[in-house]
C-alpha positions in Angstrom: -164.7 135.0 -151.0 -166.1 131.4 -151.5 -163.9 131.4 -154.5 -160.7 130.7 -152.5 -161.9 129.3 -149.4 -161.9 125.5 -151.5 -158.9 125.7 -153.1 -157.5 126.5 -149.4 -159.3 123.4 -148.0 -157.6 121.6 -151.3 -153.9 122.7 -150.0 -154.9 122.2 -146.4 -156.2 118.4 -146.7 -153.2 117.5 -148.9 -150.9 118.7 -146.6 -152.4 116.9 -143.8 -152.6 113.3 -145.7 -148.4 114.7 -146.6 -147.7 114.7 -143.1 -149.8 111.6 -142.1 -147.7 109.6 -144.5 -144.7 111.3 -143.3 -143.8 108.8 -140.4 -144.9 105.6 -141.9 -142.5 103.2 -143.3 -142.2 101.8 -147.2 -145.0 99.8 -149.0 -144.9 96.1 -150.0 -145.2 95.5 -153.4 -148.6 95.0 -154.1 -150.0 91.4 -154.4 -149.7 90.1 -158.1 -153.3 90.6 -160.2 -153.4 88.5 -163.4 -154.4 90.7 -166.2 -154.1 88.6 -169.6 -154.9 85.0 -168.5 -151.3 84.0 -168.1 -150.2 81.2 -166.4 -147.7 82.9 -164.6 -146.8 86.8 -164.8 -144.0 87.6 -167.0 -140.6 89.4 -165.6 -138.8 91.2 -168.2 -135.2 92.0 -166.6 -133.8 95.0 -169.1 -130.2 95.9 -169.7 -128.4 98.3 -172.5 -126.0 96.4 -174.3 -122.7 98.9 -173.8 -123.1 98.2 -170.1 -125.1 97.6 -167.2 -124.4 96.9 -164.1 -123.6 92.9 -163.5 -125.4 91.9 -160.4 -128.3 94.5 -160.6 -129.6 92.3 -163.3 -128.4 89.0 -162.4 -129.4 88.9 -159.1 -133.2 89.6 -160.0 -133.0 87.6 -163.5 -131.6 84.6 -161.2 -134.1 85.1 -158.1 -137.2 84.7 -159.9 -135.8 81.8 -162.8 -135.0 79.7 -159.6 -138.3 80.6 -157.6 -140.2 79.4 -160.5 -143.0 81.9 -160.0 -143.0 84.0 -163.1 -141.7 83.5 -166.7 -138.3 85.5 -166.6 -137.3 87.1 -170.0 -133.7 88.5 -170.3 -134.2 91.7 -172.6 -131.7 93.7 -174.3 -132.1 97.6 -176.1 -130.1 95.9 -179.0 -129.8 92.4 -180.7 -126.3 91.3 -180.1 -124.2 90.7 -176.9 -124.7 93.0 -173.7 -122.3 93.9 -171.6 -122.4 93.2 -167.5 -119.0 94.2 -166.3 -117.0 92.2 -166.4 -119.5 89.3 -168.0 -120.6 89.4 -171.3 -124.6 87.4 -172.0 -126.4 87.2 -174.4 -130.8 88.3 -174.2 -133.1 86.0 -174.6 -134.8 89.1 -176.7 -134.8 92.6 -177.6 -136.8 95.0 -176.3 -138.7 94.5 -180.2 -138.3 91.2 -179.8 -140.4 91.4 -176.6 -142.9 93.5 -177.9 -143.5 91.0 -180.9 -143.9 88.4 -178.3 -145.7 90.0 -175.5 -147.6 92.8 -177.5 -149.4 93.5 -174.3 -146.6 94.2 -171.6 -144.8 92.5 -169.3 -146.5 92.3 -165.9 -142.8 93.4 -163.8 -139.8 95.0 -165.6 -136.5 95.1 -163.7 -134.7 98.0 -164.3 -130.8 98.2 -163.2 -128.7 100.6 -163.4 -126.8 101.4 -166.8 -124.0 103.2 -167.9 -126.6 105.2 -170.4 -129.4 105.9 -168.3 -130.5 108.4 -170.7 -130.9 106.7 -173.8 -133.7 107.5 -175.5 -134.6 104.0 -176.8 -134.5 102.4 -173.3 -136.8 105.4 -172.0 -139.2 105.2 -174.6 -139.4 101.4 -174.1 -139.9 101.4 -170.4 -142.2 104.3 -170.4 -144.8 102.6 -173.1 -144.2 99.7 -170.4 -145.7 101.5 -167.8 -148.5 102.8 -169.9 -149.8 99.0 -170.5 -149.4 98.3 -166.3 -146.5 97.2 -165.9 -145.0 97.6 -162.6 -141.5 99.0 -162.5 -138.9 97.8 -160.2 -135.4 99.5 -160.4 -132.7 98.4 -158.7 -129.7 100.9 -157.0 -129.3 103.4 -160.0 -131.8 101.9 -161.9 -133.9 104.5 -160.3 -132.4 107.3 -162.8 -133.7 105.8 -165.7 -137.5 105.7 -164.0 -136.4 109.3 -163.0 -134.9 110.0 -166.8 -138.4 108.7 -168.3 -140.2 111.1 -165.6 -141.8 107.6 -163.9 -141.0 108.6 -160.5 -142.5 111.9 -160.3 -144.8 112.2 -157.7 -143.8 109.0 -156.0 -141.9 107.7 -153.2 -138.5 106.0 -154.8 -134.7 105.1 -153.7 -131.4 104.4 -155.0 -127.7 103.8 -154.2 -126.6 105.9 -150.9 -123.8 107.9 -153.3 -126.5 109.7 -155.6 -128.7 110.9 -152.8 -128.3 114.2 -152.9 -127.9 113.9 -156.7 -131.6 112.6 -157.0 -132.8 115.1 -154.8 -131.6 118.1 -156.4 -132.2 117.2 -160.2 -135.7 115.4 -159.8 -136.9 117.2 -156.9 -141.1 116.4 -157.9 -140.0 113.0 -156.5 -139.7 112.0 -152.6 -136.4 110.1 -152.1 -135.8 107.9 -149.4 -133.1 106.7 -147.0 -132.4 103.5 -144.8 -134.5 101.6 -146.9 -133.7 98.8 -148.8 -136.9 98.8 -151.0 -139.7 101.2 -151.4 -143.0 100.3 -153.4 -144.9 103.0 -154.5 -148.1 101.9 -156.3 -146.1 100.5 -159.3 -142.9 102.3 -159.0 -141.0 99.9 -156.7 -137.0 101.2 -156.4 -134.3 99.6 -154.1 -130.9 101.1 -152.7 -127.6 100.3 -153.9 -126.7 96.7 -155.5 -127.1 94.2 -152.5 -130.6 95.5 -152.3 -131.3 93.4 -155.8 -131.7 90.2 -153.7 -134.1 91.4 -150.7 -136.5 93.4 -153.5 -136.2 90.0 -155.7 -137.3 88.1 -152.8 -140.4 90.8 -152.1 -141.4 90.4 -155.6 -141.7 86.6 -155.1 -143.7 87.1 -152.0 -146.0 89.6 -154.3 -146.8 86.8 -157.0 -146.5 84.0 -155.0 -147.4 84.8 -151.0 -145.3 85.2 -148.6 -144.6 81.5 -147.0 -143.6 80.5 -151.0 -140.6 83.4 -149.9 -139.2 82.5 -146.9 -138.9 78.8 -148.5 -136.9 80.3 -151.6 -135.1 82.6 -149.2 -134.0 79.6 -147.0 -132.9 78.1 -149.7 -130.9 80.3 -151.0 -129.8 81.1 -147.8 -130.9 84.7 -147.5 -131.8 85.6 -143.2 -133.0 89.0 -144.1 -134.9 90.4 -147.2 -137.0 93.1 -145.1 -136.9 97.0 -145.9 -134.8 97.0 -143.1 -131.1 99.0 -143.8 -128.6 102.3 -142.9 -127.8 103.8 -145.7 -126.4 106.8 -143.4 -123.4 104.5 -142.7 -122.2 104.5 -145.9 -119.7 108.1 -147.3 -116.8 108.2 -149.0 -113.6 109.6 -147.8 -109.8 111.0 -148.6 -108.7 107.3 -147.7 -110.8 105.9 -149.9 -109.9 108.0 -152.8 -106.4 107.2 -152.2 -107.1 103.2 -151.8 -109.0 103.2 -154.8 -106.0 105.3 -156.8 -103.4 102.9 -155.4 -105.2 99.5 -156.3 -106.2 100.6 -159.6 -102.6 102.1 -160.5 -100.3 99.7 -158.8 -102.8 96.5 -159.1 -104.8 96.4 -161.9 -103.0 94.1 -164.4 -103.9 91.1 -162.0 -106.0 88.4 -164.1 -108.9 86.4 -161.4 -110.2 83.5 -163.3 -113.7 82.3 -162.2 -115.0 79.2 -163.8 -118.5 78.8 -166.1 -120.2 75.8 -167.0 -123.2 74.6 -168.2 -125.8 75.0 -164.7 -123.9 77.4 -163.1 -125.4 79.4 -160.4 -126.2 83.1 -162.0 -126.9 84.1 -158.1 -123.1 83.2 -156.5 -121.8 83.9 -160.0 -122.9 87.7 -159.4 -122.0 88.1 -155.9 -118.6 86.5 -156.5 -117.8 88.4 -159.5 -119.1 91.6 -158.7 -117.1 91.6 -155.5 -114.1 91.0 -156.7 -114.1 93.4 -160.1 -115.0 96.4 -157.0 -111.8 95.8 -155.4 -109.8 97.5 -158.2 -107.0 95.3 -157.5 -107.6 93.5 -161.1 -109.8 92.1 -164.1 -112.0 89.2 -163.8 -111.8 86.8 -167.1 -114.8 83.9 -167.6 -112.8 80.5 -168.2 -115.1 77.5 -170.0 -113.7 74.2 -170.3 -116.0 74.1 -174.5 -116.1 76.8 -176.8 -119.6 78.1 -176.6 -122.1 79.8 -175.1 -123.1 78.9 -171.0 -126.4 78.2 -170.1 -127.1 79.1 -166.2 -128.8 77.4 -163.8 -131.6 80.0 -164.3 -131.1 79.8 -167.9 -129.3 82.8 -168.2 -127.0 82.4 -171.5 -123.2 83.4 -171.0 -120.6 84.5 -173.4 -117.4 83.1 -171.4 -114.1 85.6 -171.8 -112.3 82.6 -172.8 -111.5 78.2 -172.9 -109.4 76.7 -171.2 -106.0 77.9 -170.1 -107.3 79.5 -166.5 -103.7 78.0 -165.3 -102.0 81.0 -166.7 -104.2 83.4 -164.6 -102.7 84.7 -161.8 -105.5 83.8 -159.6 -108.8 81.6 -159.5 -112.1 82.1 -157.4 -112.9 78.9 -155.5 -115.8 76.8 -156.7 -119.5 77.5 -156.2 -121.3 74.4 -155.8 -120.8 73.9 -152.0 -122.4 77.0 -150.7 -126.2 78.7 -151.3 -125.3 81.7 -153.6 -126.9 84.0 -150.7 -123.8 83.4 -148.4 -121.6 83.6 -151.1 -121.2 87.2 -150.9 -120.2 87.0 -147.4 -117.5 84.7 -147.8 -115.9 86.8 -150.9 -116.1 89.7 -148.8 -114.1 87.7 -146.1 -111.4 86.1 -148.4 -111.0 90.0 -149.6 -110.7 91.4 -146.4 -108.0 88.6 -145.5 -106.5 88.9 -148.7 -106.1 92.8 -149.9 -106.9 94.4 -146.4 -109.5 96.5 -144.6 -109.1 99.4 -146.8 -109.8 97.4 -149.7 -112.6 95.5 -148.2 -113.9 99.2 -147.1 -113.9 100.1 -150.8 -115.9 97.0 -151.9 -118.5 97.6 -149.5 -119.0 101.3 -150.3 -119.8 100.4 -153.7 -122.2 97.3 -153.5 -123.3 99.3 -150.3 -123.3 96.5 -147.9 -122.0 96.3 -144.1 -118.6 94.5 -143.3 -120.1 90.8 -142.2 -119.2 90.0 -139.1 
């Protein structure tokens, strides 16, 4: 009898600590412990070169550069260009290229989400990652490549409202969240969908650097909010939008928006700008440089521009950055699209960065 009376207590206790933890709300990303002697901790902020998505690794890449708290690496699966719809940059490394130079880890690696989140060479990379410390930090979908790589299991982890019930039903050994922004489990640290990158960025800061170092950045950068606070429940797609989204890509989509790169640019508005208006569907957004050439950021980011010269002949061209912090440039795209293409449009925007209408 005595036989099953402790494997009984086992199942008993762990469902009790289960339902304990039940009710309370996400972890902070733990505070930053220097492993290697480093100066600062290094971020490596991964992309696969066919395509990942633009502000899920700008947004992080251009956070931390700016906050000056870590050493940010930009890290491609592949030499060569990658591709961040509808920018093109060019990685400071390769993932071998990363692992010459950091043959210990990174401390953080951003993960966003890709087109491949499957690809064997990215999983094997992040998972031997993991296995020398690093913490993981996806960002929207970037949580199915921790899921694909079998990183997730057993924690706590989000993702972009959309794939939800996706998540829940293919990697069920994991405990998916809503209305979070970010949850940090040990070190798997996930956020919802794309507008979530800056919030978890800022939380990162706040990890390495305490937390009064991350209200000055966000104030700078003139972000109010970057709690766990956030409803994904508000967020579904409907009929409507189906039919918006058919309409403006059919009847729309040959319209060319310029946006303007030069040396110092702000990766941070760059993103927001960018990324908001490539999701209305209503056209293609082209990179204009005044010198042939590769960009360098403000952040140090390195840009392939589309084209130089001749943004005159585009049909349209995004107003300039300089004036406004990049965290309230967002809210005044969002505004100018509303105003410009309509409510439905705006509707369809906000669905995919997952992001409520500003008021």
């Amino acid at each position: 009898m005595k036989r099953f009376v402790r494997p009984l207590l086992f199942v008993l206790l762990s469902l009790c600590a289960l339902l304990a933890h039940a009710g309370e709300p996400p972890g902070q990303i733990a505070p930053y412990a220097d492993r290697f002697g480093r100066s600062r901790p290094v971020v490596a902020v991964v992309g696969e070169n066919s395509g990942t998505v633009l502000s899920d690794f700008v947004i992080p890449y251009g956070v931390l550069s700016q906050s000056g708290v870590a050493e940010v690496v930009s890290v491609s699966t592949a030499a060569g260009p990658m591709t961040l719809p509808p920018l093109r940059v060019q990685a400071d490394r390769s993932t071998e290229e990363f692992d010459q130079r950091f043959p210990d880890g990174a401390d953080y690696v951003i993960v966003p989400a890709m087109e491949k989140n499957d690809d064997a060479s990215l999983l094997a990379w992040i998972s031997a990652q993991a296995k020398k410390g690093a913490t993981l930090i996806s960002i929207c979908n970037g949580s199915l490549v921790l899921a694909n790589a079998g990183l997730t299991r057993g924690h706590s982890a989000t993702g972009h409202w959309s794939t939800h019930q996706m998540r829940v039903k293919k990697y069920p050994e994991t405990r998916w969240l809503k209305n979070v922004r970010f949850v940090a489990d040990g070190k798997i640290v996930s956020s919802a969908g794309i507008t979530a990158a800056m919030p978890v960025s800022i939380a990162l800061v706040a990890a390495i650097a305490g937390k009064e170092r991350a209200d000055e950045l966000a104030q700078r950068l003139g972000v109010a909010d970057w709690s766990t606070r956030h409803d994904s429940d508000a967020f579904g797609f409907s009929v409507m939008d189906g039919v918006t989204a058919a309409r403006n890509k059919a009847l729309h989509g040959s319209e060319q928006v310029g946006v303007r790169v030069a040396p110092g640019v702000d990766e941070i508005g760059l993103a927001w700008q960018v990324e908001a208006y490539a999701a209305t569907l209503r056209g293609h957004v082209v990179s204009v440089a005044d010198a042939a050439g590769p960009v360098k950021t403000r952040g140090g980011l390195t840009l392939l521009p589309d084209r130089v010269g001749g943004i005159e002949k585009l049909d349209r061209v995004l107003p300039p950055l300089e004036a406004t912090p990049p965290g309230r440039i967002l809210d005044l795209a969002l505004k100018d699209i509303g105003a410009r293409y309509g409510e439905r449009t705006l509707r369809l925007v906000l669905l995919e960065i997952e992001y409520p209408e500003p008021k």
